[in-house]
N, C-alpha and C positions, 0 to 999 in steps of 0.2 A: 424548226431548229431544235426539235425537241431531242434526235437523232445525237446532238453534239452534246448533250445533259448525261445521256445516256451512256455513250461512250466513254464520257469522265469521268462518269462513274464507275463503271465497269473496269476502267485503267487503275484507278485509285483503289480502289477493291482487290483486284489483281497483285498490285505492289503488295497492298498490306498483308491478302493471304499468305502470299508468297513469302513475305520476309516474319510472318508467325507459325506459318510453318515450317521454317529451318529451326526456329528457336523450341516452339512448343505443337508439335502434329498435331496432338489431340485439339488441342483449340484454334488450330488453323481448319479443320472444318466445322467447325461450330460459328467459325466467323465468314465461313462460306456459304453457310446455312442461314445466318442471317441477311451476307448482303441478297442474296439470291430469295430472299422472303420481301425486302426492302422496295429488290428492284419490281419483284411483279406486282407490289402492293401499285407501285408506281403506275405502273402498264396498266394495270386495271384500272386505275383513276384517269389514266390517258383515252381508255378502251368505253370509257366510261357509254357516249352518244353511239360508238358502235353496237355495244350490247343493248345497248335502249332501242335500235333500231329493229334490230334482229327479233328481239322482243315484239316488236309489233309486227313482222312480218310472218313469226310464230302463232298468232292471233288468227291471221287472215287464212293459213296453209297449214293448221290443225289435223285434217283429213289425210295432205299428204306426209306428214312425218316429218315435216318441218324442223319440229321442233326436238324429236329423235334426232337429226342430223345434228342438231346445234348440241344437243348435250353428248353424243359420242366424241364433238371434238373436242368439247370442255375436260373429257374424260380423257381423251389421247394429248392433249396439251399437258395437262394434271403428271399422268402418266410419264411421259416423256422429260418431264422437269426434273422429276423426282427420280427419274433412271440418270440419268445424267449428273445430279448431284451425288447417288450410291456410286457412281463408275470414279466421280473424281474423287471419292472420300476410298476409292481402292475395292470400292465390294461389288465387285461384278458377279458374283453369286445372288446377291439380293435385287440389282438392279433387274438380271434378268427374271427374276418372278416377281416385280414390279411390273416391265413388261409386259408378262402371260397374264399379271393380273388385270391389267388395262384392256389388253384383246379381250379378255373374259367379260367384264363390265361393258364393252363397247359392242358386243353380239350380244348380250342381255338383254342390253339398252334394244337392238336393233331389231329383237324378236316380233313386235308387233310389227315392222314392216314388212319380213319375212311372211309374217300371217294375212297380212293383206295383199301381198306379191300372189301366195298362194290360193286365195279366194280369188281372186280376179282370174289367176289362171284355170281353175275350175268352171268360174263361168263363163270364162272364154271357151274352155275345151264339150261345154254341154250345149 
């Protein structure tokens, strides 16, 4: 039922932005900026047993990059959040090298598998 918390909030949030940004724009996204800081604190406290678990399955699957997959999506969640709040605060200039910069950290991030993708095809092909 935690879906119906969420949504109230997110409505109530909505209204408020909405009616502080007819009156005062600059701090209607500052107050977009914090429910949207508010809400993911939330999520993460809900996400709490999922990340605990993932964690341990990071533990066991080391070798395969486990744990690279888990932190490219942390980085394209991250990413994604934060382009999304620049597009509604109007700055689609900045959102999209937000973006390029998430793709950039997320192939960073993925280089060591790339390097193991690549050793193994090496000694497949000898």
């Amino acid at each position: 039922m935690e879906i119906f918390r969420i949504a109230a909030f997110v409505l109530v949030a909505a209204v408020l932005i909405g009616l502080i940004r007819e009156h005062l724009p600059s701090y209607g996204i500052l107050c977009l900026l914090g429910c949207s800081v508010v809400l993911l604190l939330y999520l993460l406290q809900l996400a709490a047993p999922l990340i605990e678990q993932l964690s341990a399955y990071a533990d066991y699957g080391e070798q395969t990059g486990f744990s690279t997959v888990i932190k490219a999506a942390g980085i394209a969640l991250a990413s994604q959040t934060t382009q999304d709040l620049c597009r509604d605060a109007g700055l689609s200039s900045l959102a999209g090298k937000v973006e390029f910069a998430g793709r950039c950290l997320i192939l960073m991030c993925a280089l060591p598998l790339f390097q193991i993708a690549a050793e193994s095809l090496a000694a497949f092909l000898q």
